[in-house]
C-alpha positions in Angstrom: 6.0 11.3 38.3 3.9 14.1 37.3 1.6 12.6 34.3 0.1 16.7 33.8 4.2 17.5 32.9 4.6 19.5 29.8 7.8 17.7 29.7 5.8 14.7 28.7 4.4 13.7 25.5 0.9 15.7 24.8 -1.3 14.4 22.3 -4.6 16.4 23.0 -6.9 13.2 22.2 -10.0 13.7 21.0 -12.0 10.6 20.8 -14.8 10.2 18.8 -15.4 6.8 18.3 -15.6 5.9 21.6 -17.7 8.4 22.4 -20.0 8.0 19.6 -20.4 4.1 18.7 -20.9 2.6 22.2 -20.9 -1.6 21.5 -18.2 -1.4 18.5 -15.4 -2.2 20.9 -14.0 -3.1 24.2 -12.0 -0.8 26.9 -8.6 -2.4 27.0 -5.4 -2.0 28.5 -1.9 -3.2 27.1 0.7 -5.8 28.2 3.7 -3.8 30.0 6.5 -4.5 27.6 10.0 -5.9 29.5 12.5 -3.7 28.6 11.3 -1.3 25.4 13.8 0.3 23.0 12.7 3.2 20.7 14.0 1.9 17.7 12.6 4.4 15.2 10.3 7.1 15.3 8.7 8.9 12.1 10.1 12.7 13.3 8.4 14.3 10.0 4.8 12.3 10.7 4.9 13.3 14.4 5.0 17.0 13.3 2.2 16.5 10.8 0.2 15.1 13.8 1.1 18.1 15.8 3.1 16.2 18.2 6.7 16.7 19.6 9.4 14.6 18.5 11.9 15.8 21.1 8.7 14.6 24.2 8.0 11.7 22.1 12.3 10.5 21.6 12.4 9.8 25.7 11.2 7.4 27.9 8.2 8.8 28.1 7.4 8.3 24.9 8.7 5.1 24.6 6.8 3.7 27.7 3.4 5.3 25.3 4.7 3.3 22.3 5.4 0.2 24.0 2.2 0.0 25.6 3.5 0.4 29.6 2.2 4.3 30.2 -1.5 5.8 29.0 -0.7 9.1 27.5 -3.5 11.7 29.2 -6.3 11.8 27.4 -6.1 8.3 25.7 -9.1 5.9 25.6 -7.5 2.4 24.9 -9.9 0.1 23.2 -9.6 -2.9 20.7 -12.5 -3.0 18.4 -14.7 -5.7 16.7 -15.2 -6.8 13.4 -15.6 -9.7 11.1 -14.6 -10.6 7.8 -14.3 -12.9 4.6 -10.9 -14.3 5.0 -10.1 -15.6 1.7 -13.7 -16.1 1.0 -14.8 -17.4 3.9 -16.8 -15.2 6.6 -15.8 -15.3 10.2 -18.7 -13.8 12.1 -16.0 -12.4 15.2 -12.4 -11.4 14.5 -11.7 -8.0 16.2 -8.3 -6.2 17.3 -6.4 -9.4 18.2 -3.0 -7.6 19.0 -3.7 -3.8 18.7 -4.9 -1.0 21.0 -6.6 2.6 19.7 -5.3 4.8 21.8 -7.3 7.4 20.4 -7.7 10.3 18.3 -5.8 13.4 17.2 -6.6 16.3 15.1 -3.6 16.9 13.0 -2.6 20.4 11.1 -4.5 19.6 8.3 -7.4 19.2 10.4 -7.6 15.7 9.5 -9.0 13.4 12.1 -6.5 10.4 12.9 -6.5 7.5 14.7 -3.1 6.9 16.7 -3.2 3.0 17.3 -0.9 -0.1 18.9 0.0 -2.9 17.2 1.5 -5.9 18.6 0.8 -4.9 22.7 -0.8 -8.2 23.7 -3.8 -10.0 24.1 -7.3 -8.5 24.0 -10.7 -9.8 24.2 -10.1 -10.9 20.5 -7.2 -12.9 20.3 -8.7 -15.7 20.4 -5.4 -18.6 20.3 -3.7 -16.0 19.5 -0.9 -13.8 21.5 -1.6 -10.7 20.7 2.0 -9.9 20.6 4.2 -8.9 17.1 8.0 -9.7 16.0 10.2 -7.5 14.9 10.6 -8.8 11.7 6.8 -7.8 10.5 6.6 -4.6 12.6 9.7 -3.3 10.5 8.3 -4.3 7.9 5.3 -2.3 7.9 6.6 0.6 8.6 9.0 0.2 6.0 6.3 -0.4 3.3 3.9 2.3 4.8 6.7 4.8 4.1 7.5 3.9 1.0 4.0 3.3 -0.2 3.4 6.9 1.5 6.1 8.5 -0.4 4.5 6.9 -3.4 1.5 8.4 -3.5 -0.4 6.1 -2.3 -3.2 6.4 0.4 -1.4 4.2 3.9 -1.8 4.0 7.5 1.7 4.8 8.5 4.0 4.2 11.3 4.6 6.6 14.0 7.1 4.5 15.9 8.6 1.1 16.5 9.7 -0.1 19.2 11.4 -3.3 20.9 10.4 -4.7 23.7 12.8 -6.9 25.0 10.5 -9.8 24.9 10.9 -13.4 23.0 7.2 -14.0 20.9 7.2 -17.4 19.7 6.4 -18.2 15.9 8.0 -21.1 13.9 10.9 -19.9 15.8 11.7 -17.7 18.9 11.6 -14.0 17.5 12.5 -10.3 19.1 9.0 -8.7 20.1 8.4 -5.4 18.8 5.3 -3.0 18.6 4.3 -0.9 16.0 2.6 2.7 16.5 -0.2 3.1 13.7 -1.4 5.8 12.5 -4.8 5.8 10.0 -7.5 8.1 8.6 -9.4 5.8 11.0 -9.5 2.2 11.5 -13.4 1.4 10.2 -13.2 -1.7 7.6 -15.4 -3.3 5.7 -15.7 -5.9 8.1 -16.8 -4.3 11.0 -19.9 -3.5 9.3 -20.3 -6.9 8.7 -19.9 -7.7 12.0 -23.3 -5.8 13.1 -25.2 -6.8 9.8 -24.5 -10.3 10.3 -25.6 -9.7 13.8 -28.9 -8.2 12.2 -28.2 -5.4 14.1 -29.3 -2.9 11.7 -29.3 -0.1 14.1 -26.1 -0.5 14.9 -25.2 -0.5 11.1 -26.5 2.5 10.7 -24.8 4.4 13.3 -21.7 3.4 11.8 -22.8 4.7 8.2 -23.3 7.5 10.0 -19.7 7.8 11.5 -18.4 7.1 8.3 -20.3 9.5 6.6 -19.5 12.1 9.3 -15.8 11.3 9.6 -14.4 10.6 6.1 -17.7 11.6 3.5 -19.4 14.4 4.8 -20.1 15.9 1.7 -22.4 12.9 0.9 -24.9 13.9 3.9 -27.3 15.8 2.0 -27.8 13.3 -0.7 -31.1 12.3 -1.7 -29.9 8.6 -0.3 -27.3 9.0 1.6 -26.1 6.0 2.4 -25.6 4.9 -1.2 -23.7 8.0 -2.0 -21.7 6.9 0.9 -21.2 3.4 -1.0 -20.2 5.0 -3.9 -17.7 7.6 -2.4 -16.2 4.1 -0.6 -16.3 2.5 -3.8 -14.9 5.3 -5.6 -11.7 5.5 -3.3 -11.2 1.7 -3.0 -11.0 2.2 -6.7 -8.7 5.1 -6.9 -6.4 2.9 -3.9 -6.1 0.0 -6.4 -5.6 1.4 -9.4 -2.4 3.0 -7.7 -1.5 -0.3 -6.6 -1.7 -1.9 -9.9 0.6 1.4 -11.3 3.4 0.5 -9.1 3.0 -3.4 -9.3 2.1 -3.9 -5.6 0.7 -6.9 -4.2 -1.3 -6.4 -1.4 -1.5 -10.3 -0.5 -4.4 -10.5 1.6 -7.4 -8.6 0.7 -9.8 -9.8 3.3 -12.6 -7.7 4.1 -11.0 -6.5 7.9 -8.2 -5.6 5.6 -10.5 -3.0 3.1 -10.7 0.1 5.1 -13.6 2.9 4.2 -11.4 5.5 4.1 -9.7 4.1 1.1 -6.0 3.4 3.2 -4.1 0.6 2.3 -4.0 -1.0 5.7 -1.9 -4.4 6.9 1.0 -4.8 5.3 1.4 -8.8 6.2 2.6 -10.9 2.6 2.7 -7.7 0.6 5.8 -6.9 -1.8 6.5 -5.4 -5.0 6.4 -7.4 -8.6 9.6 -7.3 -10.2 9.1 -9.4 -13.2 5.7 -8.4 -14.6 3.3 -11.4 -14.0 -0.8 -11.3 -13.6 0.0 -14.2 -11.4 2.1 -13.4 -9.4 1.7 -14.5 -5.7 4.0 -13.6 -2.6 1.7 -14.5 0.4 2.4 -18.0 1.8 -0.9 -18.9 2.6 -2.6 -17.5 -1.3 -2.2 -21.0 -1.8 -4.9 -20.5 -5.0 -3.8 -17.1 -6.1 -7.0 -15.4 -5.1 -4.8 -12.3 -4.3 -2.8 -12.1 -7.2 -1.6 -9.3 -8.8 -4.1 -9.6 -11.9 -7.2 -10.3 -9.4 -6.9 -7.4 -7.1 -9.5 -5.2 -9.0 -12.1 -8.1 -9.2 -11.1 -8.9 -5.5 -12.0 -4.9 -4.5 -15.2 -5.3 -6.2 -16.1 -8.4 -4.6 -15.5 -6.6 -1.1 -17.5 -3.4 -2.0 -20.4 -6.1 -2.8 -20.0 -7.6 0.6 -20.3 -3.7 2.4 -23.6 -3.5 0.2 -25.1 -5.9 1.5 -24.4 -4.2 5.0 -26.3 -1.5 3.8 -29.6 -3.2 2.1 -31.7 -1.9 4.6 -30.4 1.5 5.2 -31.3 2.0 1.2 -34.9 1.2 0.9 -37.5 0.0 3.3 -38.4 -2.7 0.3 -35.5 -5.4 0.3 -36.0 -5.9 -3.5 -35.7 -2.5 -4.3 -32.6 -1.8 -2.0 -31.2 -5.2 -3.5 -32.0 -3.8 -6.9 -30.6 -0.1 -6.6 -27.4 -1.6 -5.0 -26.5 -4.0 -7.5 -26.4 -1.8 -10.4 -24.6 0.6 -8.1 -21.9 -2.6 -7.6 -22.1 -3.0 -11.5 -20.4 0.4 -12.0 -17.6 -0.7 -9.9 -15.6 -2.0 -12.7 -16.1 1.1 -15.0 -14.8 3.3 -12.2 -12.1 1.3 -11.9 -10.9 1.1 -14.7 -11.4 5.0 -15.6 -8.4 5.7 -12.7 -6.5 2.9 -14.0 -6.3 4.3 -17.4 -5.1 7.7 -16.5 -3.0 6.2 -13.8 -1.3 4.4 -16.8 -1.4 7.3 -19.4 0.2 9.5 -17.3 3.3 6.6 -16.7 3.3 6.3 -20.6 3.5 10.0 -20.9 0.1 10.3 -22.4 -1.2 14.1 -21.7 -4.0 13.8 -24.3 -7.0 10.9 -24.4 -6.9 8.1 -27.2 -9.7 5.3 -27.7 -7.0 2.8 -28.3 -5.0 3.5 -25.0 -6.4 0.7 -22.9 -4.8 -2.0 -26.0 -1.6 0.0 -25.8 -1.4 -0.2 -21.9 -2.5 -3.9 -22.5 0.1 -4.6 -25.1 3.0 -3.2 -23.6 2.1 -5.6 -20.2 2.0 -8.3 -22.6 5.1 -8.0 -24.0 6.6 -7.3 -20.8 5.5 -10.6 -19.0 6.7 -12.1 -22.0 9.7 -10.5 -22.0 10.3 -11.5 -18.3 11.1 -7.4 -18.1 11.2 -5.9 -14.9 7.7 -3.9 -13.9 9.0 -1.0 -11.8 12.3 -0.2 -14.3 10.7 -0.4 -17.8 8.1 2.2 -17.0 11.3 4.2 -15.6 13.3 3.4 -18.8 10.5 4.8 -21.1 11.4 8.0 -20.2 15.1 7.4 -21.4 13.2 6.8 -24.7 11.5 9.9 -24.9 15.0 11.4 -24.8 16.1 9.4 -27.5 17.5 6.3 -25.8 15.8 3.0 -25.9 18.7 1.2 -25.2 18.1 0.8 -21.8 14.2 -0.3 -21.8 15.5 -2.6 -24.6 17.5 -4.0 -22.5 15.2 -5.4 -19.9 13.8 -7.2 -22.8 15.0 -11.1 -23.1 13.8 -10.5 -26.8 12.8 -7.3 -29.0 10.3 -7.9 -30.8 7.6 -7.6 -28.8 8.7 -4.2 -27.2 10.4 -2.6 -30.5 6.9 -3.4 -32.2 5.3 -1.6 -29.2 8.0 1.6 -29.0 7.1 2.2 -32.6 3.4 2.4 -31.7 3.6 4.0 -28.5 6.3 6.7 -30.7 3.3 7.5 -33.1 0.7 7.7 -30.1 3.1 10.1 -28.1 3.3 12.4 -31.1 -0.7 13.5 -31.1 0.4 15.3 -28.5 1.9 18.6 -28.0 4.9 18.8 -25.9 8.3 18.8 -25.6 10.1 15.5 -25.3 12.1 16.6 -21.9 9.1 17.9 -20.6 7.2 15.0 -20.7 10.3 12.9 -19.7 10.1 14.7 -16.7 6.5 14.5 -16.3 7.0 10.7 -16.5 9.7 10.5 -14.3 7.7 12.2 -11.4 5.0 9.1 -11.8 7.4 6.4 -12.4 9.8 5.5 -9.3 13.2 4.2 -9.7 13.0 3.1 -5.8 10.4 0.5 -4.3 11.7 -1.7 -1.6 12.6 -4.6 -3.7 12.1 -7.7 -2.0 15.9 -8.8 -1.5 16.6 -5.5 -0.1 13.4 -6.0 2.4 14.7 -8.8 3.9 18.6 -8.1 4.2 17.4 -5.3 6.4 14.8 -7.0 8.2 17.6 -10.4 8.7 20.0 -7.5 9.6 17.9 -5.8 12.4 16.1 -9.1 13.8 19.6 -11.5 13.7 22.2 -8.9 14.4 20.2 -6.1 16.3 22.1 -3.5 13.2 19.2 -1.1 11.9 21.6 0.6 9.8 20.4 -1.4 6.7 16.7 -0.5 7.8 17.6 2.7 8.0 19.2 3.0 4.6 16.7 1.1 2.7 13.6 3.8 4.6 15.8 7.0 3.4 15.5 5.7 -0.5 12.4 4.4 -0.9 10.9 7.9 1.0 12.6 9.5 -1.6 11.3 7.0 -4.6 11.3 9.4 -8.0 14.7 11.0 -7.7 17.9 9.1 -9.1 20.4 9.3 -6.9 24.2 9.0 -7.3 26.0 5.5 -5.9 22.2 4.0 -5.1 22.1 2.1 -8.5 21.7 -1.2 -6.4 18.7 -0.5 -4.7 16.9 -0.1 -8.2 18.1 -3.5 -9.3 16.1 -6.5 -8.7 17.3 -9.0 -6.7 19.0 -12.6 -8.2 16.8 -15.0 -9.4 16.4 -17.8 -6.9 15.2 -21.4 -7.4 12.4 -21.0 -5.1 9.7 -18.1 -5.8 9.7 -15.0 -2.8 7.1 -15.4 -0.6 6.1 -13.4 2.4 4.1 -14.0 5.7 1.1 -12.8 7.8 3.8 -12.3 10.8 0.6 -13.2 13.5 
């Protein structure tokens, strides 16, 4: 077969980090996959990439997705990092199951890295093998989208595909891989990995990278490589605050799971809140909550800490100093955080003006919420029903009213300092407050359909709501609904 045929998929790789950070990573080749199925590629996504569906929908392209054919031009490489894994550091973790293929130049002229998940062992596997189930692969794209459609800065799925294989968990599984797609895959861990290594150097080439790659603007600073902290720290900040609008739980915050671009990346025991809960936990293995929904900021901050200490001596020749400069950069963290969270949370209130007393009436309203056992996702929805003159049904998500009539009164005489028309800002509200996520019960029915019954029709219905989160549609009432309360509290898993 002629690889060179323009009947085959063309990707026109272009790929920088090889080129550029010799040592990060290892030349790798994927496991052939048995018998692979295209189960789903992301048509709109491959355009935005400058690809073409109609090469990638063939066997072609499912040989690339599945790991058996190098595309031309591809580099395949797993790279190396470390991390603090629930607060522990492991000095060596790495791409234990995914490949960069490499990178494109989409038609935005945004650099992005096209990656494979789930295409067998690499020199970082460890006990591990390097293979994913369906189950988890389906779910990340699934969350990816929605999270995408959302708002929210994701890595994304390109494709999915199965691969006729059984990977063994707790149970025998379909094997599936996953075609990722990120602003790039750098993390705060695999700066770690070099500093730890004292291989400052090598630290400093990937500052460089990042700087080059995601901050360029930054370059020119007087110290550039704290600018480059605090543009990281900035959109880690701006990425969580978004999070903590919509209720998401990202379950495993690990520093291989903080990306400096400011993507969400890994979407392992991640779900959506539906009662409104600081507490709440949906990753089997947060056994002591240090995930929770309430902790994420802290948790960010935490992280960004850990990536300045990569850079202590890239800031100052004198340790003290750089030690000095950096934590009172680290100190601001908080602030800046809580600056996006604030308008993040007027603008779901309908707030178009600023108030000194917002934060308490954000605060108060979550109060009486988790008291209220009300649902996260439909209240802020509802509100807008009560700008229209209807509080009936935020009222009714409400096990008791006094805690959220008190509120509506307050939040009645905050909306009227400002100016505008009550179906204006309805609308206004309505474009920042979803009626869709991917509730948790609906997750699963279409992940238990696909993986038990080999039926993606649920999948497929679940992805075409959630990609279309703030607009109500006729007949889809049940997939605002939260699922029934069950004995047992939802919990999710890594999927590794």
């Amino acid at each position: 077969m002629d690889t060179h045929s323009p009947a085959l998929p063309q990707f026109g790789f272009d790929n920088s980090f090889s080129r550029q950070l010799e040592g990060c990573f290892v030349a790798w080749q994927a496991e052939a996959a048995q018998a692979p199925v295209l189960l789903q590629l992301n048509v709109a996504l491959a355009e935005e990439l400058g690809l073409d569906p109609v090469a990638l929908n063939s066997e072609a392209g499912t040989a690339i997705f599945a790991g058996n054919q190098v595309p031309e031009g591809a580099a395949p490489l797993a790279q190396v990092y470390a991390g603090h894994q629930f607060g522990g550091f492991s000095p060596k973790l790495g791409d234990g199951r995914a490949l960069l293929l490499g990178e494109v130049i989409d038609r935005h002229g945004k650099r992005r890295d096209i990656q494979l998940k789930g295409s067998g062992r690499t020199p970082f596997s460890r006990s591990g093998d390097g293979k994913a189930a369906l189950g988890p692969v389906l779910r990340e794209y699934l969350i990816g989208e929605a999270m995408y459609a959302l708002g929210v800065p994701t890595t994304r799925a390109l494709a999915a595909v199965a691969t006729g294989e059984t990977v063994y968990r707790e149970t025998p599984l379909p094997g599936a891989v996953l075609t990722r797609v990120s602003a790039s895959h750098l993390r705060v861990g695999t700066f770690q990995y070099f500093a730890a290594r004292g291989e400052v150097e090598q630290v400093r080439a990937l500052a460089d990278y990042a700087i080059e790659r995601h901050y360029p603007e930054v370059s020119g600073a007087e110290n550039p490589y704290l600018a480059f902290l605090l543009a990281v720290a900035n959109a880690q900040a701006v990425l969580v605050s978004k999070w903590m609008s919509l209720g998401f739980i990202h379950g495993v915050m690990n520093t291989d799971n903080m990306t400096i671009s400011g993507e969400t990346i890994d979407y392992g025991p991640c779900a959506f809140m539906d009662a409104t809960s600081p507490q709440t936990v949906f990753s089997s293995i947060d056994t002591q909550g240090r995930y929770a929904y309430g902790n994420q900021p802290a948790v960010m901050a935490w992280n960004l800490a850990r990536l300045a200490e990569t850079l202590i001596p890239l800031v100052s020749d004198d340790k003290d100093q750089a030690v000095e400069i950096l934590t009172e950069m680290i100190n601001t963290v908080p602030d800046t955080y809580e600056e996006h969270a604030i308008a993040a949370m007027r603008a779901k209130l309908g707030l178009t003006s600023v108030a000194p007393d917002d934060v308490e009436l954000v605060n108060e309203l979550l109060a009486a919420m988790e008291q209220g056992g009300a649902d996260f996702t439909l209240t802020f929805r509802r509100l807008s029903d009560a700008v229209r003159g209807n509080a009936i049904p935020v009222q009714n998500l409400f096990s008791g009213l006094t805690g959220i009539n008190a509120w509506l009164e307050r939040w009645r005489a905050r909306l009227a300092q400002d100016d505008i028309a009550p179906e204006i800002r309805a609308q206004q509200m309505d474009q920042v407050n979803p009626i869709y996520i991917p509730r948790n019960h609906k997750v699963e029915e279409a992940l238990a359909s696909a993986v038990e019954d080999g039926d993606m029709s649920a999948f497929t219905s679940l992805l075409r709501i959630v990609s279309d989160p703030y607009r109500e549609a006729d007949g889809q009432q049940d997939y605002a609904m939260p699922g029934p309360q069950a004995s047992v509290p939802y919990q999710t898993f890594c999927g590794t």
